[in-house]
C-alpha positions in Angstrom: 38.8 -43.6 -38.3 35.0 -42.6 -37.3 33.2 -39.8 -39.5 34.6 -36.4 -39.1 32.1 -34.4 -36.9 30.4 -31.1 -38.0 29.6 -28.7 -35.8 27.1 -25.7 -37.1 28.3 -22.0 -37.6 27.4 -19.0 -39.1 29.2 -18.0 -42.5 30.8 -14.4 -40.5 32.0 -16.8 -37.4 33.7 -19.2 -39.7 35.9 -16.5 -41.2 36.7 -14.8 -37.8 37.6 -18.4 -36.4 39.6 -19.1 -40.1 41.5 -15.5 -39.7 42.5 -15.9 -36.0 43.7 -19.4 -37.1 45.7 -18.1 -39.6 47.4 -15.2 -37.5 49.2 -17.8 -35.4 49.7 -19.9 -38.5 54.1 -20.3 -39.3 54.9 -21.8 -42.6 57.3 -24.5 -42.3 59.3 -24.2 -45.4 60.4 -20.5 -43.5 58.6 -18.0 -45.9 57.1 -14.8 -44.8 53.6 -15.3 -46.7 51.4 -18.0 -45.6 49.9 -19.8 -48.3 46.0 -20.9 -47.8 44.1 -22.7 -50.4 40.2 -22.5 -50.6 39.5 -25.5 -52.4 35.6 -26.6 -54.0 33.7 -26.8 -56.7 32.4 -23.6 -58.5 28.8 -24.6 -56.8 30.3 -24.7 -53.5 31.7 -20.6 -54.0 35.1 -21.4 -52.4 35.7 -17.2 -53.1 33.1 -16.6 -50.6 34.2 -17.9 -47.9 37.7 -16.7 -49.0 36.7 -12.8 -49.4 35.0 -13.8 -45.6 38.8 -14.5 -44.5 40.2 -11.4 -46.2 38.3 -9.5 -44.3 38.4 -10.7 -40.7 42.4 -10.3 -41.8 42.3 -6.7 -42.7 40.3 -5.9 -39.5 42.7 -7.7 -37.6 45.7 -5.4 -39.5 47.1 -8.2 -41.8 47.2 -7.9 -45.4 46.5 -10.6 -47.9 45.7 -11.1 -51.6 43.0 -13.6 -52.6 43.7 -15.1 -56.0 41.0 -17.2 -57.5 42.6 -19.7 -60.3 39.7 -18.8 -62.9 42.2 -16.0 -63.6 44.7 -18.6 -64.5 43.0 -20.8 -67.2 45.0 -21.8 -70.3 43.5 -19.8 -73.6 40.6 -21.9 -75.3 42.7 -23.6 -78.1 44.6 -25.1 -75.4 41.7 -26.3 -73.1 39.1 -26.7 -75.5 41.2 -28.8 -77.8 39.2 -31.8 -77.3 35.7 -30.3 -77.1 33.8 -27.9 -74.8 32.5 -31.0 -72.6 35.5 -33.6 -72.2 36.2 -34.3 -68.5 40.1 -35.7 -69.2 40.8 -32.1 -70.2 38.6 -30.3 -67.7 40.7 -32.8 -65.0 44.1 -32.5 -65.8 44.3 -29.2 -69.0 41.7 -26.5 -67.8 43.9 -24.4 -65.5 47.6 -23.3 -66.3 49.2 -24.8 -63.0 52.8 -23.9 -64.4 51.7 -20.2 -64.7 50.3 -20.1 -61.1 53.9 -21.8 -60.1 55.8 -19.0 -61.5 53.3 -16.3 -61.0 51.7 -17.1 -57.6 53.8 -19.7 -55.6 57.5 -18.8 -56.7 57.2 -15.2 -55.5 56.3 -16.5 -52.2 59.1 -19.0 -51.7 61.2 -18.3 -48.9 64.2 -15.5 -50.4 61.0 -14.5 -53.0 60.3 -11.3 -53.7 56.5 -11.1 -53.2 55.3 -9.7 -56.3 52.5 -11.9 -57.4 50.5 -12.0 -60.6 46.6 -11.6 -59.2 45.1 -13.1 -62.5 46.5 -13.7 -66.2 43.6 -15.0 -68.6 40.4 -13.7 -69.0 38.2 -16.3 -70.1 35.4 -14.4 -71.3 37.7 -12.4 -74.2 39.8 -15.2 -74.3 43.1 -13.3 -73.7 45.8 -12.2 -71.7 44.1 -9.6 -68.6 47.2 -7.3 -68.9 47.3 -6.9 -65.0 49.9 -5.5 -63.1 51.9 -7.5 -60.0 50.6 -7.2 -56.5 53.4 -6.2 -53.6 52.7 -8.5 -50.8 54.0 -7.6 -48.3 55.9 -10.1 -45.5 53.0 -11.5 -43.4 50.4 -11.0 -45.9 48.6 -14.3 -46.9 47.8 -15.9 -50.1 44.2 -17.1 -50.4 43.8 -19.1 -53.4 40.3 -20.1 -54.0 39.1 -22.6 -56.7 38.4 -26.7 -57.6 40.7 -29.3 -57.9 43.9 -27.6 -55.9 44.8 -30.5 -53.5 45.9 -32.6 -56.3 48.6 -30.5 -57.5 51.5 -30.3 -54.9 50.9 -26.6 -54.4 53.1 -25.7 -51.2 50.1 -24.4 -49.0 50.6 -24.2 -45.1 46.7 -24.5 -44.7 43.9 -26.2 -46.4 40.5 -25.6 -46.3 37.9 -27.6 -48.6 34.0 -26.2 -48.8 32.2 -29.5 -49.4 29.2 -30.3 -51.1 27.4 -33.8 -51.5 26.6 -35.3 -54.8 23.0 -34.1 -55.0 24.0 -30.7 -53.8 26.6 -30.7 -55.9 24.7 -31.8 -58.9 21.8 -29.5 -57.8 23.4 -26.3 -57.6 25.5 -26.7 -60.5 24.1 -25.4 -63.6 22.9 -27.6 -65.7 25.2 -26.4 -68.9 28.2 -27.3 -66.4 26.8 -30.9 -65.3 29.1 -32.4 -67.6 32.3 -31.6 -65.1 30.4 -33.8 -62.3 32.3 -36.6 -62.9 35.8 -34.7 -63.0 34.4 -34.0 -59.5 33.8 -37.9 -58.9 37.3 -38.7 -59.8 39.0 -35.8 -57.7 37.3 -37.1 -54.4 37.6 -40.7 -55.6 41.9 -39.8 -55.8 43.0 -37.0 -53.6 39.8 -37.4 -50.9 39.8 -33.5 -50.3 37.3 -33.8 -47.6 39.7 -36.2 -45.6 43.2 -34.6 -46.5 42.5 -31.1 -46.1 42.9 -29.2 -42.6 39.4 -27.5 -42.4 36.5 -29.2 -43.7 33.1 -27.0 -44.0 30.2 -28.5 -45.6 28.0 -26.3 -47.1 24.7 -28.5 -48.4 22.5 -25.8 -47.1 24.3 -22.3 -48.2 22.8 -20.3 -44.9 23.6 -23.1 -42.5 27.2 -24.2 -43.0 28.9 -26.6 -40.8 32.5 -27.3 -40.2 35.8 -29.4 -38.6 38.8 -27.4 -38.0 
């Protein structure tokens, strides 16, 4: 198989193409609430392109809730238990993957009742965020926007992975977060995101994205 080939758009055009995609989109598993993961590295501001979607949607007359999984990290005892800088726990202890299974995903299963848990930790007090379930309704969509998703099994009916190269990567990280690089390394190195997932954009240059869908 040849290199996948990019074609240049504008950020707006990539989310109306994304949101008519996703209109015609029918889960397999049967349940009403297509599930869409936005998946990069913090650099790459997978949100973005995910608030772009839920947009184009709601002018289009289709709900959705975006969920980014920064609202479900695990409390700092629990992720920080090994230092503040050790990629092993950044990898596979950092986000609470059981709590967005029974918050996020179960809800959603075909016979669910739709009533998902937006968020759950706040990092930056270090405890629970107190807020309320979110009705979604049948035909809304999930977007779920954050790093490292297309290693966990999450039962999404679209994929979409915002790329960056090494050196972008590296350069638009801050330089307080370099040490997650090689968590980064590893992920494309096991699950090649840029390869598995249904929509790859690449974003090197953040006004000039490109993309295969």
């Amino acid at each position: 198989m040849g290199p996948v080939r990019l074609e240049a758009i504008t950020w707006d055009r990539l989310g109306d193409l994304l949101a008519e995609r996703l209109l015609a989109l029918k889960p397999a598993d049967g349940s009403p609430w297509p599930r869409i993961a936005f998946d990069g590295a913090p650099a790459a501001r997978p949100g973005d392109l995910a608030e772009r979607v839920s947009e184009a949607l709601r002018v289009s007359g289709r709900p959705s809730l975006t969920v980014g999984t920064q609202g479900f990290l695990r409390p700092a005892s629990l992720r920080l238990e090994y230092g503040h800088q050790d990629v092993e726990a950044y990898y596979d202890g950092w986000f609470d993957t059981a709590a967005l299974w029974r918050e996020v995903f179960g809800p959603l299963e075909p016979g669910g009742d739709g009533r998902v848990l937006p968020d759950l930790w706040d990092p930056a007090t270090d405890r629970a965020t107190r807020s309320s379930y979110v009705q979604l309704p049948p035909g809304g969509f999930l977007l779920l926007h954050g790093p490292l998703l297309l290693r966990h099994w999450f039962p999404f009916d679209l994929t979409v992975h915002v790329l960056l190269s090494p050196g972008a990567l590296r350069r638009r990280t801050p330089d307080a977060d370099h040490w997650t690089l090689p968590a980064y390394e590893r992920y494309e190195s096991e699950t090649d995101p840029a390869g598995t997932a249904d929509v790859l954009v690449r974003a090197d240059d953040p006004r000039h994205p490109a993309w295969s869908g």
